[in-house]
C-alpha positions in Angstrom: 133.8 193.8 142.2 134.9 194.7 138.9 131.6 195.6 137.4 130.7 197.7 141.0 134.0 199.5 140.2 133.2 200.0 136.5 129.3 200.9 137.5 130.7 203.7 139.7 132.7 205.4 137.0 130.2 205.6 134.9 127.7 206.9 137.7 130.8 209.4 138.4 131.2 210.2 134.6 127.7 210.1 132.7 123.8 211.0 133.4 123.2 208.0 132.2 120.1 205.7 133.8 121.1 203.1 136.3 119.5 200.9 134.5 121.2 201.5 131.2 125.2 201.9 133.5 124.3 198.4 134.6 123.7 196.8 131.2 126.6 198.4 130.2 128.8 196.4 133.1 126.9 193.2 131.8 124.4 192.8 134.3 120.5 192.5 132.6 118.6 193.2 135.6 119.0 197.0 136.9 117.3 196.1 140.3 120.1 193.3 141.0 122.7 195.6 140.1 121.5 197.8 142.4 121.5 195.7 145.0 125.7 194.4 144.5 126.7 198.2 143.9 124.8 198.3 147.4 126.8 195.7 149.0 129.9 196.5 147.7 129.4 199.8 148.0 127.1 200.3 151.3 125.4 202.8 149.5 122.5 202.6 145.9 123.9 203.5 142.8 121.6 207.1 142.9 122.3 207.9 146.7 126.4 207.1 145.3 126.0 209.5 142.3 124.3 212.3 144.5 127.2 212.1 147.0 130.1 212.3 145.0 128.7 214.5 142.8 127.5 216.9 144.9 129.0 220.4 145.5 131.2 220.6 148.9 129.4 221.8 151.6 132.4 223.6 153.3 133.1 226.3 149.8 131.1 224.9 147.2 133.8 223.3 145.3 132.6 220.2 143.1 134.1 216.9 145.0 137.5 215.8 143.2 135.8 212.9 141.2 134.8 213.0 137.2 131.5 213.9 137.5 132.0 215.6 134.1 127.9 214.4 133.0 129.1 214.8 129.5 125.6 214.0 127.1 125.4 210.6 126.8 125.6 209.2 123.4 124.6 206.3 121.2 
């Protein structure tokens, strides 16, 4: 649960590539990752990141998550 957790804030607080969020939380393959974020979660790591990133339907406030996408860097 703890790299699900960790995956999320980073899909919360980066653009970075699934694939490159789950290498990050120590899992190689990007597909498998995707499919724990999924059952933890109930939800893929993209459909997550669309969600809580999108604007509020109801005034068009962003949702009160990170979702800062500051640049990613090296």
């Amino acid at each position: 649960m703890v790299r699900t957790e960790r995956m999320a804030k980073l899909l919360r607080s980066t653009e970075l590539p699934v694939k490159q969020i789950a290498a990050q939380v120590g899992w190689v393959d990007a597909e498998f990752a995707a499919r724990q974020f999924r059952r933890s979660l109930g939800v893929t790591p993209s459909a997550y990141r669309r969600f809580v990133c999108a604007p509020n339907p109801s005034d068009g406030a962003q949702r009160a998550v990170d979702c800062t996408h500051a640049p990613a860097t090296s």
